[in-house]
N, C-alpha and C positions, 0 to 999 in steps of 0.2 A: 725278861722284861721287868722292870723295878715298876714296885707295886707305889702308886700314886694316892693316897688315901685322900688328899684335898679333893678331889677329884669326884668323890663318893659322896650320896647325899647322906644324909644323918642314917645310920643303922641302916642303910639298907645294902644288900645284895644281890638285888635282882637286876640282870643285865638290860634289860627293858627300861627302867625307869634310869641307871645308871645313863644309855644311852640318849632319853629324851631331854633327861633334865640339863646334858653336857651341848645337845642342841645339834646331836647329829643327825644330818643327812638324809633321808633311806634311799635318795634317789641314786640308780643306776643299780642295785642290789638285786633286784628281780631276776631267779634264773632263766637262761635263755636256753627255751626246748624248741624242737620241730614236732618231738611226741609228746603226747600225754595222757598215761591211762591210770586209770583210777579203777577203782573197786571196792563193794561192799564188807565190812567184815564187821563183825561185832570185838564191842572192846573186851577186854585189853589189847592193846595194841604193844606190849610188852616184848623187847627183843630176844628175849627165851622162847614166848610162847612161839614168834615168827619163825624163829630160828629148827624149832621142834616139829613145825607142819611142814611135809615135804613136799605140799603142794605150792605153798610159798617159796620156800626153798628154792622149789624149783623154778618156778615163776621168776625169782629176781638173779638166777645163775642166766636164764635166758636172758634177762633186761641185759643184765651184765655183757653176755657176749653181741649183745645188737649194740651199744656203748664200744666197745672193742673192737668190731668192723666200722666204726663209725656214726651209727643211728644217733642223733642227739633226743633221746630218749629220758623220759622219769615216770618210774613208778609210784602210786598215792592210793592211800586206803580211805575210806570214806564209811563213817559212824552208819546202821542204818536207822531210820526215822520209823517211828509210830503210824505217820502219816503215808509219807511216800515210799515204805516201803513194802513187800509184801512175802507173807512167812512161807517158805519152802523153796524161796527165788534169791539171784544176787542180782543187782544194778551192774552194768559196766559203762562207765562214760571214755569215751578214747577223743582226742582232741587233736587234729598234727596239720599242720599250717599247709594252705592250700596252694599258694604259689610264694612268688618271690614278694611278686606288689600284693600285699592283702590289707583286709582290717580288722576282721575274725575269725577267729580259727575256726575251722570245719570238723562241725557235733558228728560223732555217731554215739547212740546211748541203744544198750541191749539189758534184757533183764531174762538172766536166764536158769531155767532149773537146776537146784542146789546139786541135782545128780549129774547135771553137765557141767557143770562148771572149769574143771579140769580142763575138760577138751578143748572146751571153748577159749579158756585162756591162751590155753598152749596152742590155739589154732590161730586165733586174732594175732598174738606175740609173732608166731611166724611168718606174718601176711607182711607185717612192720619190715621195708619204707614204700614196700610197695602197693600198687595198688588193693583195696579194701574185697579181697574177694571171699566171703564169707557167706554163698549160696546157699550152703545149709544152716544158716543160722537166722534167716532173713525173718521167718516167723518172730523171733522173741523182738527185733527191731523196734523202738519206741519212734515214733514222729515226734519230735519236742525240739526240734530245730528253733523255735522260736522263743524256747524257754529258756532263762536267765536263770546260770546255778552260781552262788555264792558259796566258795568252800573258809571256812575261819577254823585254822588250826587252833587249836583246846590241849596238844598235844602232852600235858605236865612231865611225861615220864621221858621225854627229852629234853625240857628247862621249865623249871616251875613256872617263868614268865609266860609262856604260851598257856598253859593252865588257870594261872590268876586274872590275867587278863583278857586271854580271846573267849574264855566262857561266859563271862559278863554279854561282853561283844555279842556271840554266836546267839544267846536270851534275848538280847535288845532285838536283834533281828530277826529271829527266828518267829516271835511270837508277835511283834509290833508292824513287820513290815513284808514277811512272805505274804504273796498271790499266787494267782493261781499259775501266772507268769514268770516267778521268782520263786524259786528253793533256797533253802539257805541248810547248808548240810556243817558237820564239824569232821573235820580231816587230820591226819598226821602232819608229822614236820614237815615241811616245805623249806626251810633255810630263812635265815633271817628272826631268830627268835629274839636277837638284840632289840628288833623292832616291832616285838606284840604287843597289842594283839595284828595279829596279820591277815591277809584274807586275799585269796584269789577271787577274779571275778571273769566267767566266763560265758560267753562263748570268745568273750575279747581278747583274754590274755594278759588282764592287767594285775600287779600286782600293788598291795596295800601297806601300809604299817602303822603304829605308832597311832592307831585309829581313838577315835573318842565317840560320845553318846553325840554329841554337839553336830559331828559333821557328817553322821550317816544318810543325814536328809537329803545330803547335796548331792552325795556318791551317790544313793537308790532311785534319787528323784532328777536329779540334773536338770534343779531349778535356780540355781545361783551359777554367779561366775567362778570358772574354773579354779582361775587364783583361790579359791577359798581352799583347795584339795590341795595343791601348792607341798606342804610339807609332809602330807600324807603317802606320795605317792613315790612307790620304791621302782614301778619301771614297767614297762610293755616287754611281754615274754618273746614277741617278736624282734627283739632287737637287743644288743650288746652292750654292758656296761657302760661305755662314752655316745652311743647312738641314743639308750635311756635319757640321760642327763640333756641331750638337745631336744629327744624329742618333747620332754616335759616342757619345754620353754614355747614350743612350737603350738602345745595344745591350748597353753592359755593363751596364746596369739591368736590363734585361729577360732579358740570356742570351738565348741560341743559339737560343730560338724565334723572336725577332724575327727571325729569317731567313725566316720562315715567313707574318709578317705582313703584309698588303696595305699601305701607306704612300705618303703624299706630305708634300712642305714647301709651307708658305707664308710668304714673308718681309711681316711685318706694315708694322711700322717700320724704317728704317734712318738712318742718319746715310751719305746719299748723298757728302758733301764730302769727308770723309776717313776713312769706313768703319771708326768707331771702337764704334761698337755696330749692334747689330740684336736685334729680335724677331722670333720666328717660332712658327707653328705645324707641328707634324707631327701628320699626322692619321692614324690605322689602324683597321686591323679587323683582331681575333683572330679569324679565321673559327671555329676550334676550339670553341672559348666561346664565337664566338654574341654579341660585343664588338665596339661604335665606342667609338672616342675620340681625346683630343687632347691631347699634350704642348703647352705652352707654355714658351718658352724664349728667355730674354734674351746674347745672347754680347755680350762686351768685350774691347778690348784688354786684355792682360796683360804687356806688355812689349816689348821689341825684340834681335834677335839680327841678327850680319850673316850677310849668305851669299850664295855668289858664285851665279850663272846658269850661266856655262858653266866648261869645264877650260880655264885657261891658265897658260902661263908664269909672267905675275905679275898674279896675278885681281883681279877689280875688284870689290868686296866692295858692298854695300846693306844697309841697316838694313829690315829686314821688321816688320811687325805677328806678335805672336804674342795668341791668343786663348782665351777661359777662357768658360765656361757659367756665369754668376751666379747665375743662377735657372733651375729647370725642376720644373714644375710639371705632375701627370697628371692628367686627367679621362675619367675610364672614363662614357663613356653607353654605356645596355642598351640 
């Protein structure tokens, strides 16, 4: 790929800012898992260190082979906190989507002795896609279903972008706007460091990018209209690259209830060769009202920006698809 230098703001190299200032995207970027498990570890999160404990090791040959039989699986490491966490113990949050229509993915959070932890891994990892049967492990079981965890990758030793910018990020929120309701933890890569600083936000499943001080109020507090998060938002974990891209249109339609609604996508049609359109359905129910139905919605290419992948010295820029909603059309069945 020929290297674009117009394209690059003054002296810089950081895929992040290379990306925002070119005006790309995040939407439809969000990986789509059914699992999600996470776990405590102290930093460094360094791929030698990982690589040398063979309880990790072994931990991500299992991830690996649930991925190989099919499990849409990810593994994530999570910083531990002064506050929240507690010395001689690990945290375990697992996340995996509860049916086909949902609107949050279904918390299990365990905090378990540093001497079990082994087991426990290797026993929960084995449970994965089936049902959560972990009867001996029930004591360490946290209640916090109704707690909201904020994970903002800080991750540097994967692209300095995620370093420079999600640790600003992870301070502003960490100190300015956790409750007793809200965590806000710092995690490894997640994908997407084009767009740090980044931030999952769970029990939802949403994902972030490209965030600023300015619009944290909107995301934590979902006091303004949606349209304001609009460029922020790279995508619902529940749903597929072109499902993403409709359903962002559908939520600023709908407003802040559609958090509330069950939902899935279906991609109808696509242009499989080079993924210049698609149709899909999203399907919901307003439980509230007592409502099914089904957006229909045609996404297109709408142009092209470049934008680097990683942070380097002198970055290797790509021409991306950028994408637009043509059509979206709602059908409320009673």
């Amino acid at each position: 790929m020929k290297r674009m230098n117009p394209s690059i703001p003054n002296n810089c190299h950081l895929c992040a800012v290379i990306s925002k200032s070119n005006g790309e995207d995040p939407v439809g970027s969000a990986d789509t898992h059914e699992h999600w498990l996470a776990m405590e570890m102290e930093l460094p999160w360094s791929e030698q260190r990982l690589e040398e404990n063979p309880f990790i090791a072994q931990a991500i040959a299992l991830i690996h082979q649930k991925i190989e039989s099919g499990v849409n699986i990810r593994g994530q490491l999570i910083a531990p906190d002064r506050e929240y966490s507690q010395p001689g113990y690990t945290r375990f949050f697992y996340y995996h989507r509860p049916a086909n229509l949902f609107a949050t993915f279904e918390k299990h959070e365990f905090i378990i002795p540093n001497t079990e932890v082994e087991l426990f891994a290797i026993s929960l990892l084995e449970t994965i896609p089936k049902s959560l049967q972990l009867t001996d492990w029930e004591q360490y079981r946290q209640k916090s279903s109704q707690i909201r965890e904020l994970m903002v990758c800080t991750d540097g030793g994967v692209d300095l972008s995620c370093g420079k910018f999600g640790s600003p990020i992870y301070q502003q929120l960490r100190f300015k706007y956790a409750a007793e309701q809200l965590r806000i933890w710092r995690v490894n890569h997640f994908g997407g460091h084009e767009f740090a600083p980044t931030l999952l936000d769970w029990p939802l499943g949403h994902c972030w990018g490209h965030l600023t001080s300015e619009v944290l109020e909107v995301l934590i507090k979902r006091n303004d209209a949606v349209k304001k998060l609009r460029p922020f938002y790279r995508g619902w974990s529940g749903m597929t690259k072109f499902e993403q891209i409709a359903e962002r249109e559908i939520w600023i339609q709908e407003g802040w209830q559609w958090l509330d609604y069950l939902k899935t996508g279906r991609v109808l049609k696509m242009d499989r060769v080079n993924e210049n359109w698609a149709e899909v359905h999203i399907d919901f129910i307003n439980q509230a009202r007592n409502i099914k139905g089904v957006y229909e919605a045609r996404i297109e290419v709408n142009g092209y920006v470049m934008t680097a992948w990683n942070s380097q010295k002198d970055p290797l820029l790509e021409k991306v698809k950028q994408y637009r909603v043509s059509n979206l059309v709602k059908l409320a069945l009673l």
